[in-house]
C-alpha positions, -999 to +999 in steps of 0.1 A: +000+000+000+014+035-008+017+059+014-003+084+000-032+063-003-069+074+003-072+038+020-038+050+044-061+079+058-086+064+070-071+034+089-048+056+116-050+055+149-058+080+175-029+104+187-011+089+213-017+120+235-055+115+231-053+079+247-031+090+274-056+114+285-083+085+288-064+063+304-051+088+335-051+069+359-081+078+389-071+094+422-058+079+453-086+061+472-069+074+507-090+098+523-083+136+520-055+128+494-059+142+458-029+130+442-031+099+412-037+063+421-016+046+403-004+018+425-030-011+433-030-027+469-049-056+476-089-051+493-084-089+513-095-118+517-126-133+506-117-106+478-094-121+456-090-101+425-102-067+439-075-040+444-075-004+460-054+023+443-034+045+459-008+070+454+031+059+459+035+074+501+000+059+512+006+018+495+032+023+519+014+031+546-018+004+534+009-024+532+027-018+567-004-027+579-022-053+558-027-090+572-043-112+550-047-133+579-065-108+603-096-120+626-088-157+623-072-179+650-044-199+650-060-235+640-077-218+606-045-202+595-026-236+604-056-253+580-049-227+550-015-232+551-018-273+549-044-268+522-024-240+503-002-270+495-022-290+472-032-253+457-068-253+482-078-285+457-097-319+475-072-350+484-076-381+492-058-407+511-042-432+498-063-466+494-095-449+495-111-458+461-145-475+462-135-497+431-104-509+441-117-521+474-147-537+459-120-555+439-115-594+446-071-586+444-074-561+472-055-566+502-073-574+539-068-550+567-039-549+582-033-571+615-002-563+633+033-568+617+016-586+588-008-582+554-030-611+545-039-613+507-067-626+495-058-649+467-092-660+452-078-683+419-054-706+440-023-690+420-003-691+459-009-713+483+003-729+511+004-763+527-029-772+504-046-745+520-069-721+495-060-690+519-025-666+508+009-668+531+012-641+553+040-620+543+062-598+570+059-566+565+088-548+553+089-513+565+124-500+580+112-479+612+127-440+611+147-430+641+118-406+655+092-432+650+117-462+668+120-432+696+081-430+695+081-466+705+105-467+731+084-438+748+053-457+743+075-491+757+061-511+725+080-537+708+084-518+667+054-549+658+029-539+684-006-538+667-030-508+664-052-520+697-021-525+711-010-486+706-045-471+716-046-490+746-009-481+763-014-443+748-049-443+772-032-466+799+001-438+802-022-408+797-047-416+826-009-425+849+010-393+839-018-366+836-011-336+857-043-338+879-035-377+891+001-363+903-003-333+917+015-312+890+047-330+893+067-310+864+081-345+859+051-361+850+037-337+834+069-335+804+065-375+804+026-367+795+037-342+768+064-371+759+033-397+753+012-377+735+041-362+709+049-397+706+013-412+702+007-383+674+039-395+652+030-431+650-009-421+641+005-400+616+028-427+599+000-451+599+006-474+629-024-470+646 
């Protein structure tokens, strides 16, 4: 196309100066303060997406004091924080699908040290019998988790009932009210329950 074309005319744009005037940006949202807001600050939560515009000096002052956190207590920020992991999305534990358990391959509970497996064709068995071996199972205990033990004073194959029932038996003997506040028995309590905690969290009871 030429540059002197009737076509050239027609298709130019508006003057540069004529879009920065509508697009000035509005004043600062601060009270009492005229100047231009040109600097976006963040309205909070439950407000994702919205923003406040202020001038340069007071997004100072707006972010000195913004908590996004403000008027919630310690366990519901503790929660956001384990859910901001997975990105605030729905998990599931492992071994919790409907189908796989309906399955005739799926393995029994757990019972102690071992895992029975159902073995419904015959393919393994043992002395004649139609039921699966029992296999040990093979889990290498951490160091905290052989600690846990010790301070429950459980052999490393004690079964879940097993675990519940010393954790309530040394609660009930170490609480602070059934000694008197002995400061002694009252860290061996805190020693029980850290220690009851970690081996519910691994999966041993």
């Amino acid at each position: 196309m030429r540059l002197d074309s009737k076509y050239f005319d027609r298709i130019r744009t508006r003057r540069k100066r004529e879009q920065e005037t509508e697009q000035a940006p509005p004043t600062c949202q601060w009270d009492g303060c005229d100047k231009k807001g040109s600097h976006r600050a963040p309205v909070g939560r439950n407000a994702e997406g919205q923003f406040f515009l202020f001038c340069f000096e007071h997004v100072k002052d707006y972010n000195k004091g913004y908590n996004y956190f403000s008027g919630l207590s310690d366990g519901e920020i503790a929660r956001y924080q384990k859910e901001a992991i997975t990105g605030h999305r729905p998990t599931w534990t492992v071994g919790v699908n409907k189908s796989a358990k309906d399955s005739p391959l799926h393995s029994e509970i757990r019972s102690g040290a071992y895992t029975r497996v159902r073995d419904p064709f015959g393919f393994v068995k043992e002395g004649g019998k139609g039921s699966g071996p029992r296999f040990p199972q093979a889990r290498k205990l951490k160091s905290l988790e052989s600690k846990a033990f010790d301070t429950m004073g459980l052999d490393a194959n004690a079964t879940s009932a097993e675990i519940k029932s010393r954790y309530k038996e040394l609660v009930k003997k170490h609480h602070p009210d059934a000694n008197g506040g002995d400061r002694g028995s009252e860290e061996r309590f805190r020693a029980v329950i850290q220690a009851y905690q970690l081996l519910k969290q691994n999966g041993f009871c």
